[in-house]
C-alpha positions as CSV (number, residue, x, y, z in Angstrom):
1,X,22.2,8.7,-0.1
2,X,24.3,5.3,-0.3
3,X,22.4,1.8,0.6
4,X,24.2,1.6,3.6
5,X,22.8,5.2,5.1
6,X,19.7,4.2,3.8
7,X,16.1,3.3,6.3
8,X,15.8,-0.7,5.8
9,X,11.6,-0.8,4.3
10,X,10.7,-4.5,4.4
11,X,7.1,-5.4,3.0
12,X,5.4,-8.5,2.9
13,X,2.9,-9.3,0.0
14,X,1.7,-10.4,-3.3
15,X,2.9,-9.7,-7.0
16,X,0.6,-9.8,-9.7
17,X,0.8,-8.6,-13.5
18,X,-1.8,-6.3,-14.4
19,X,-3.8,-6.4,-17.3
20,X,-5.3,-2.8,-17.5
21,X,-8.0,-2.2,-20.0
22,X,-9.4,1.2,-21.0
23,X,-13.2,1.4,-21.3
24,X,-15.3,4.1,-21.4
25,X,-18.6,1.3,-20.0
26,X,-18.2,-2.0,-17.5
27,X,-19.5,-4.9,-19.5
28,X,-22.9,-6.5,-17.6
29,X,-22.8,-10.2,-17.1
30,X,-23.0,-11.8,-20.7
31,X,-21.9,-8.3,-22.5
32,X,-18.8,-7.5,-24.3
33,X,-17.7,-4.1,-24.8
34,X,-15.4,-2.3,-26.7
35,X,-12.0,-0.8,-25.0
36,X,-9.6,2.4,-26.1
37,X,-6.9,0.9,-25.2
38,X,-4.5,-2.0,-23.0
39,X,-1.3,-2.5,-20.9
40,X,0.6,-5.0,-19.2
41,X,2.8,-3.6,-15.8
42,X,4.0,-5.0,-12.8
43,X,1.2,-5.0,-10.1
44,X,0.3,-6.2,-7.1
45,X,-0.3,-4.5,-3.1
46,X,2.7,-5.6,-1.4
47,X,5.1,-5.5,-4.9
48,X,3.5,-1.6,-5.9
49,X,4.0,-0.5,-1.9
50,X,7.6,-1.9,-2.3
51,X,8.6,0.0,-5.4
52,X,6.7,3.0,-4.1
53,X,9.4,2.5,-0.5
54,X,12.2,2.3,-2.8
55,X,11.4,5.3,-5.1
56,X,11.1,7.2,-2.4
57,X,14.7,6.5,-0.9
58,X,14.5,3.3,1.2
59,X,16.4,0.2,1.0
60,X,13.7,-1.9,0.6
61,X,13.5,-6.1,1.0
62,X,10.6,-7.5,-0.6
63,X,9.1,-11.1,0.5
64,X,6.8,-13.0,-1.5
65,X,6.6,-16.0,-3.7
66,X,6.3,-16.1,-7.2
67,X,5.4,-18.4,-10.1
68,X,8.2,-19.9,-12.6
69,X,6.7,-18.3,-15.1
70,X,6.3,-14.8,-17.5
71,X,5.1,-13.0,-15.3
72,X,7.3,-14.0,-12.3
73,X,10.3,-13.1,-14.4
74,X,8.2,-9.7,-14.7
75,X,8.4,-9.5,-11.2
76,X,12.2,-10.2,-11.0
77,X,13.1,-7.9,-13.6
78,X,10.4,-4.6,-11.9
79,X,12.7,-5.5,-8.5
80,X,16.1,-5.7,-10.3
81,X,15.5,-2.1,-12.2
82,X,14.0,-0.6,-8.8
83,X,16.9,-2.0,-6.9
84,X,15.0,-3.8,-4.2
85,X,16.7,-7.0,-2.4
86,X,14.8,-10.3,-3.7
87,X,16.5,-12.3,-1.7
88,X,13.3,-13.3,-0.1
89,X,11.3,-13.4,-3.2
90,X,10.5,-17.1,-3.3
91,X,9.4,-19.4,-6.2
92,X,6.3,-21.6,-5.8
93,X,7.1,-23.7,-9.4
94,X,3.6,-25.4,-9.7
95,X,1.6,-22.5,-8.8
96,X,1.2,-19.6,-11.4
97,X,2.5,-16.0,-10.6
98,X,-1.0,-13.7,-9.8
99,X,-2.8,-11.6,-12.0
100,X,-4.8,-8.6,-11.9
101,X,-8.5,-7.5,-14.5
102,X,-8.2,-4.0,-14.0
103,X,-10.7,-1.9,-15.7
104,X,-10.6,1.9,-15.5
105,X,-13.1,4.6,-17.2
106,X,-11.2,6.3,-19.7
107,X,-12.9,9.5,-18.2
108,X,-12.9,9.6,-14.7
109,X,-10.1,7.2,-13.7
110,X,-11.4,5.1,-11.5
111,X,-11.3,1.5,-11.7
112,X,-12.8,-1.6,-10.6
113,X,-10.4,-5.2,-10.5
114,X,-10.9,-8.6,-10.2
115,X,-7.6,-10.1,-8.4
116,X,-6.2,-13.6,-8.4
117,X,-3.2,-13.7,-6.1
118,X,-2.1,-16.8,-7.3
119,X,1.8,-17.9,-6.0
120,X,1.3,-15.3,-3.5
121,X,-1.2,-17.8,-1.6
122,X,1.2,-20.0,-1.5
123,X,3.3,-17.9,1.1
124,X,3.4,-19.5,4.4
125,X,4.3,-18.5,8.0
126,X,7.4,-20.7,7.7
127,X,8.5,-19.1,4.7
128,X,8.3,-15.7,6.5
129,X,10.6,-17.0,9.5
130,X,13.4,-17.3,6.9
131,X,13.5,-13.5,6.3
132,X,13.3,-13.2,10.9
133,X,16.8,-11.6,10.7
134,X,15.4,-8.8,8.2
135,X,12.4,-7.9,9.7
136,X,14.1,-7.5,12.5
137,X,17.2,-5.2,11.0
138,X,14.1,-3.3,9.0
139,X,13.0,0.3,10.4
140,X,9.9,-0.2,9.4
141,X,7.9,-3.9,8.2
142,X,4.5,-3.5,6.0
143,X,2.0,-6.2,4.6
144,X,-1.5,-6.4,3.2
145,X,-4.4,-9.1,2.9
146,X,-3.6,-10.6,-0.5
147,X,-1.1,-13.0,0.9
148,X,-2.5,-15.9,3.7
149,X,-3.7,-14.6,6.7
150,X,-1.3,-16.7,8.4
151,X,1.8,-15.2,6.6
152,X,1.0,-11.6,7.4
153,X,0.2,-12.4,10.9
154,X,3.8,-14.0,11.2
155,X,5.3,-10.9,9.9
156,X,3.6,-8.5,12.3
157,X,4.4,-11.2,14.9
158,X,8.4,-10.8,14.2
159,X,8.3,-7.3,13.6
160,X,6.6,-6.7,16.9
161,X,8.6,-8.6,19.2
162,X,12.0,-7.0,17.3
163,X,10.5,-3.3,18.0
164,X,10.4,-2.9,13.7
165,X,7.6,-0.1,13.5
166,X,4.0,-2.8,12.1
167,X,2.4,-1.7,9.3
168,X,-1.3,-3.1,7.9
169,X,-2.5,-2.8,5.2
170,X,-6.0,-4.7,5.5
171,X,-7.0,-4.5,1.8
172,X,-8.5,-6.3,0.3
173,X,-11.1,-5.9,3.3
174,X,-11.0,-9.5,5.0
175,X,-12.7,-9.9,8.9
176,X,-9.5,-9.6,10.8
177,X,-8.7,-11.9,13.8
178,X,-8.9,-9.6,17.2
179,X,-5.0,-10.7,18.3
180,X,-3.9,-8.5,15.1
181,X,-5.0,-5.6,16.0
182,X,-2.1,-5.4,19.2
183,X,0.3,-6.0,16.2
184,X,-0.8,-3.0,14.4
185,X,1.3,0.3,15.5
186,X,-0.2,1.5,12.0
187,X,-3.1,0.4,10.6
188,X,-4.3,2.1,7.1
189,X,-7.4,1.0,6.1
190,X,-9.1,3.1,3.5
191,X,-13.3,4.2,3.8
192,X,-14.5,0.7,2.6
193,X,-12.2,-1.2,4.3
194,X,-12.6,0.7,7.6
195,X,-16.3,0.1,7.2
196,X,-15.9,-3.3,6.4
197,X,-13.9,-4.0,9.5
198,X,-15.9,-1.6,12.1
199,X,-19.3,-2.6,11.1
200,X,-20.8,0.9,10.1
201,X,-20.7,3.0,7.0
202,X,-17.3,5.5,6.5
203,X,-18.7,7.7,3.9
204,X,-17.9,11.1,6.2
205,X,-14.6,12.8,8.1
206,X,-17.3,12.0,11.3
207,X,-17.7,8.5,10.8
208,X,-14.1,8.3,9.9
209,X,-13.6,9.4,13.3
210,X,-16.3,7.1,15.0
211,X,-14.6,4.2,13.0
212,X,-10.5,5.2,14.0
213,X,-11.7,5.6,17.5
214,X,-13.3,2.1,17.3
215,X,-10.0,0.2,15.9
216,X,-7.9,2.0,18.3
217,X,-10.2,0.5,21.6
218,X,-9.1,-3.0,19.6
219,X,-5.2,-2.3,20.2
220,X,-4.1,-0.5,17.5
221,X,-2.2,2.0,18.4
222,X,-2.5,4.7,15.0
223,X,-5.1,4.7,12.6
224,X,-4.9,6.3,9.6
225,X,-8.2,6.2,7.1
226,X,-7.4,7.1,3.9
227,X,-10.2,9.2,1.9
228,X,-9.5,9.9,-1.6
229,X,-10.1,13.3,-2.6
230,X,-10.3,13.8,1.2
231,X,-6.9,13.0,2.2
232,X,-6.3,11.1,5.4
233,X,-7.1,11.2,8.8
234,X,-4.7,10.0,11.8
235,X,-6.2,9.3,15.0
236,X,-4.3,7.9,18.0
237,X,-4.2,8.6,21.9
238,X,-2.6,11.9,21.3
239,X,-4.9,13.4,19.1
240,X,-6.7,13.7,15.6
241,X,-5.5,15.2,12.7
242,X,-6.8,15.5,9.1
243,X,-4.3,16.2,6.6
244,X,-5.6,17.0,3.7
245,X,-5.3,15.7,-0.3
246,X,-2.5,17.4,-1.9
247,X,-3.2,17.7,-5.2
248,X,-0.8,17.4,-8.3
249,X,-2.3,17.4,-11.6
250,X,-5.8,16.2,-13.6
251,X,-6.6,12.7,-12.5
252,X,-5.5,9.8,-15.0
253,X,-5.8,6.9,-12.8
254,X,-6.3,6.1,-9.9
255,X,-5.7,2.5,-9.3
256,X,-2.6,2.2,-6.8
257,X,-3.0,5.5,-5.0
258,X,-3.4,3.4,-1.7
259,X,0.1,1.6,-2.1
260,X,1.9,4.8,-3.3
261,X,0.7,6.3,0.2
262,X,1.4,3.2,1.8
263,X,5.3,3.1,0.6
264,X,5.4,7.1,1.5
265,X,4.4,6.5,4.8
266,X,6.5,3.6,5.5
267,X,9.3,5.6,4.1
268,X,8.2,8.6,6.6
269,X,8.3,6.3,9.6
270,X,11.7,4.7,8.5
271,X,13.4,8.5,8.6
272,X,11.8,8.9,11.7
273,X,9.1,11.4,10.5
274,X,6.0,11.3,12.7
275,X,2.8,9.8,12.0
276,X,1.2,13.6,10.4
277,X,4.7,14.4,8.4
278,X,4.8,10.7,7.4
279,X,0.8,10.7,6.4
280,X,1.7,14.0,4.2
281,X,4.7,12.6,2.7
282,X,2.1,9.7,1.7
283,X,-0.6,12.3,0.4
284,X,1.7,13.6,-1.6
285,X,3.4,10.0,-3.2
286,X,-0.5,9.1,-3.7
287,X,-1.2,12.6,-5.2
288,X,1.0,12.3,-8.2
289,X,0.5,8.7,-8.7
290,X,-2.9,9.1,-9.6
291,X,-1.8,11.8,-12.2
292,X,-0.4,8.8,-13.8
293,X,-1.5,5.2,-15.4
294,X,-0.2,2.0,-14.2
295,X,0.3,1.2,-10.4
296,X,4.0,0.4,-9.9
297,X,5.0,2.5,-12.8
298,X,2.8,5.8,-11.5
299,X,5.4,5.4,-8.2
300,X,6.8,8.7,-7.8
301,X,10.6,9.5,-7.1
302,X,11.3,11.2,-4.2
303,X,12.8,14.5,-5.9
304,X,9.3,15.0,-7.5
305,X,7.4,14.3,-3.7
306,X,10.0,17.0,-2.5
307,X,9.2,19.3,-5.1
308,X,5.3,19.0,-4.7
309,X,5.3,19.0,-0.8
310,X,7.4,22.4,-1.2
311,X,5.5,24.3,-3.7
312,X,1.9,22.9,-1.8
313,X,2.6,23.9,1.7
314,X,-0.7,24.8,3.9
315,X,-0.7,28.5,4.1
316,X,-0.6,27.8,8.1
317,X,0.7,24.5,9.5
318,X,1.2,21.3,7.8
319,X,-2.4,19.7,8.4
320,X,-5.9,21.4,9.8
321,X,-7.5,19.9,13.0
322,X,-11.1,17.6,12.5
323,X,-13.9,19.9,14.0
């Protein structure tokens, strides 16, 4: 598919560089511990969701502001080899480009991160009004909370009055202002960050429900809660659906799961797919990813989402119904 015939993705968020360290034990306050092993990769919600997009086949813009420094030119270079229009990808000279501590059990995969968004704070609501014209070309416009509050309110703003499909990402969990939720025709918060914002615990597919029926009386107008090994569930005034995991390999990793389903749903939207084709074309992206380290380099192509959706089809229909 040429750029031209290609969905227009635009995302909104932070870059940061992730230093990844291998340890088999989290160090206690005051403790060092020995690692297996270290890497350095391109990271960051909005920059991992935006190669995820353009893997998966859309032409993707990407805004956010970045430090004149290492790991900005990190940045510049991830977005030139992915082919992803940085033509909103600002520079913010005295502030340094973010960084990631990300720490994952050499065993299980999982992972816990400290994250310093650095330039990516700097990213203001006027900064956003330069890139109006392509929000408002874009199919489909996504952000997160690791830019200012203000800046990812202003992109939902100009995507919603343009008719761009809105896309939130609230992670990390912040408290949310209530005029966001009307902005949100997607919002894809995952168990903690549903629970965080609804004011209950999200530890089962029934208080997933409770919580999605909860952010919908607020104004949003599809929920989809993310579960891990769970899959996702998709609640809107038509209906619930739980579509389930899809599973492609033993677990390496699984920081960046989230923003490889994020950039497979956006993509779904963008070609028009609805919200339960879109969700399991995100299950899947998320599926391999985790079969992978790293979190913009575990992104998935789109031939290998193909292949997995097709040899991992439900033996009846493409999701199963909640109870």
């Amino acid at each position: 598919m040429t750029s031209a015939h290609k969905p227009r993705v635009t995302v909104l968020g932070s870059f940061v560089a992730d230093l990844t360290f291998l340890t088999a034990t989290l160090p206690a306050w005051g403790q060092t511990v020995l690692g297996s092993g270290f890497r350095l990769g391109p990271g960051g919600k909005g920059s991992n969701q935006a190669v995820a997009a353009a893997r998966l086949g859309a032409a993707v813009t990407f805004i956010t502001k970045l430090g004149a420094d290492p790991f900005g030119a990190l940045a510049r270079r991830t977005y030139e080899t992915e082919g992803i229009d940085t033509q909103f990808c600002l520079e913010a000279p005295d502030e340094p480009t973010g960084a990631a501590s990300v720490t994952v059990h050499e065993g299980r995969g999982e992972n816990a991160i400290v994250v310093f968004p650095g330039s990516g704070l700097r990213l203001t609501a006027d900064d956003v009004d330069r890139a109006e014209g392509r929000i408002s070309e874009s199919a489909v416009f996504a952000t997160q909370f690791e830019v200012p509050m203000a800046a990812a309110e202003r992109g939902l703003e100009l995507a919603w009055r343009a008719g761009t499909i809105t896309i939130l990402n609230p992670a990390p969990a912040r408290e949310m202002p209530d005029r966001l939720y009307a902005l949100c025709d997607y919002l894809t918060p995952n168990e903690s960050e549903a629970a965080a914002l609804v004011g209950h615990p999200v530890v089962s597919r029934a208080d997933a429900d409770r919580a999605a029926d909860c952010l919908l009386a607020r104004g949003v107008r599809n929920v989809v809660i993310t579960l891990g090994a769970g899959g996702a569930l998709v609640k809107s005034s038509r209906g619930t659906t739980h579509v389930p995991a899809i599973d492609a390999g033993p677990v390496v990793e699984t920081t960046g799961a989230g923003d490889a389903f994020n950039g497979g749903l956006a993509v779904g939207l963008a070609e028009g797919l609805d919200a339960v084709a879109a969700t399991r074309l995100g299950c899947a992206a998320a599926g391999i990813s985790v079969t992978r380290p790293g979190t913009a380099l575990s992104m998935p192509a789109r031939l290998e989402v193909e292949r997995l959706l097709a040899c991992r089809q439900p033996a009846v229909g493409p999701t199963s119904r909640l109870p």
